[in-house]
Every structure is written in structure tokens, then in C-alpha cells.
C-alpha positions in Angstrom: 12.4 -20.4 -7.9 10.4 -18.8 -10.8 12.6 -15.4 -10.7 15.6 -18.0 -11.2 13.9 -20.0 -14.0 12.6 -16.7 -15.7 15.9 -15.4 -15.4 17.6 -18.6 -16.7 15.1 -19.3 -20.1 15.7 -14.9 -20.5 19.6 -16.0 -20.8 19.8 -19.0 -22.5 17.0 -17.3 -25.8 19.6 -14.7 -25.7 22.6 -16.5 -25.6 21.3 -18.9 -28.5 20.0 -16.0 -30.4 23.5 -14.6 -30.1 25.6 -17.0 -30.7 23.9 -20.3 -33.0 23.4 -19.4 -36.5 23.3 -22.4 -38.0 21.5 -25.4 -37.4 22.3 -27.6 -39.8 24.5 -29.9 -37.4 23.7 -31.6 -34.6 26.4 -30.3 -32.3 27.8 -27.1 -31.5 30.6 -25.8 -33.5 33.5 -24.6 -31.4 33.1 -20.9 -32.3 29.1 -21.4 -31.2 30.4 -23.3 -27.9 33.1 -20.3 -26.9 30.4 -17.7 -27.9 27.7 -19.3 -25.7 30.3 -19.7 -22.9 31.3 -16.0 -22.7 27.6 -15.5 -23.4 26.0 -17.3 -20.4 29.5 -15.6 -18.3 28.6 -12.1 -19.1 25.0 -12.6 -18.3 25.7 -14.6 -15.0 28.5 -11.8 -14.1 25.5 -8.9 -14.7 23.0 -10.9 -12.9 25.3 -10.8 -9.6 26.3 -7.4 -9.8 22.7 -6.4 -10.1 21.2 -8.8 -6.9 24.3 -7.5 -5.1 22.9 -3.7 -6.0 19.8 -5.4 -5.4 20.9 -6.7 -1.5 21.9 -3.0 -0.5 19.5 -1.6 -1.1 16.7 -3.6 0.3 17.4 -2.8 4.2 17.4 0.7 3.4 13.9 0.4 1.5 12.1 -1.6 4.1 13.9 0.7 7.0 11.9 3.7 5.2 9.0 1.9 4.7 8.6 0.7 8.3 9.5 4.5 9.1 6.9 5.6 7.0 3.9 3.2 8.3 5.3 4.0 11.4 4.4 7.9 10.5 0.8 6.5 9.5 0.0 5.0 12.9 -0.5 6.6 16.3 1.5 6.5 19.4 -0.7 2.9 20.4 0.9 1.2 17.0 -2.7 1.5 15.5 -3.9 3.9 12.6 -4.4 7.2 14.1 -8.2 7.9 13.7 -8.9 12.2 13.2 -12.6 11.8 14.3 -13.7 10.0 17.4 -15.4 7.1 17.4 -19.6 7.7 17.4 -20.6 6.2 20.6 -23.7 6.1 23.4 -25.0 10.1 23.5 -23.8 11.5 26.6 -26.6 13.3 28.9 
């Protein structure tokens, strides 16, 4: 919910920055309404395209990090240990 309303504030400063010059009135002009329209479109259009691009390639990133902590760990599923544990001195 906070990427969306990040996202959302990001588009509309943009889009007003774009398109509203002049704030004399109270209401939008009709060139400022069709210019925030295709505005908000574009931006909305992008934003899919990108969580689409976003979407594919999030199984392959968590299939190589599960690969790769798999690596990490020994046959038992645990952290493979290089020196054995100091225990009880043998006799």
C-alpha cells in the first residue's frame, strides 16, 4: 500500500507539473484536463509494463537465490561448518 501511494503522489506531482500552468481559475481548463488525462495514461501504461517486467523476473530471482543458499548449506539443510565442533577431549 505505500509502494502504491508513493507511486501515485510520484504521478500526480508530475502530471500537474506537466500539464497546469496556470492557476488563476478554479477549474481545469480543457487543454490542462486532456493533458493530465494522457498524462496519468502514459504513466499508468509504464507502471504495468514495468510490474509485468517486474513479475518475470521475480521467480527466476528467488529460484537462484534459493539455489544459491542451498550451495551455502550442507547436505543436513544446515550451514556446512569447515572446523568441528570443540568438544569433551578424547583419552
Amino acid at each position: 500500500l505505500r509502494d502504491f501511494l508513493l507511486v501515485y503522489n510520484r504521478m500526480t506531482e508530475l502530471c500537474f507539473r506537466h500539464c497546469v500552468c496556470n492557476l488563476n481559475y478554479r477549474l481545469l481548463t480543457g487543454r490542462e484536463e486532456s493533458c493530465l488525462d494522457s498524462c496519468a495514461a502514459r504513466l499508468v501504461r509504464a507502471n504495468h509494463r514495468l510490474m509485468g517486467a517486474y513479475v518475470g523476473l521475480v521467480p527466476a530471482l528467488l529460484q537462484r537465490r534459493a539455489a544459491e543458499h542451498g550451495a551455502l548449506a550442507g547436505p543436513s539443510g544446515l550451514p556446512a561448518s569447515p572446523d568441528p565442533a570443540p568438544g569433551p577431549a578424547e583419552s
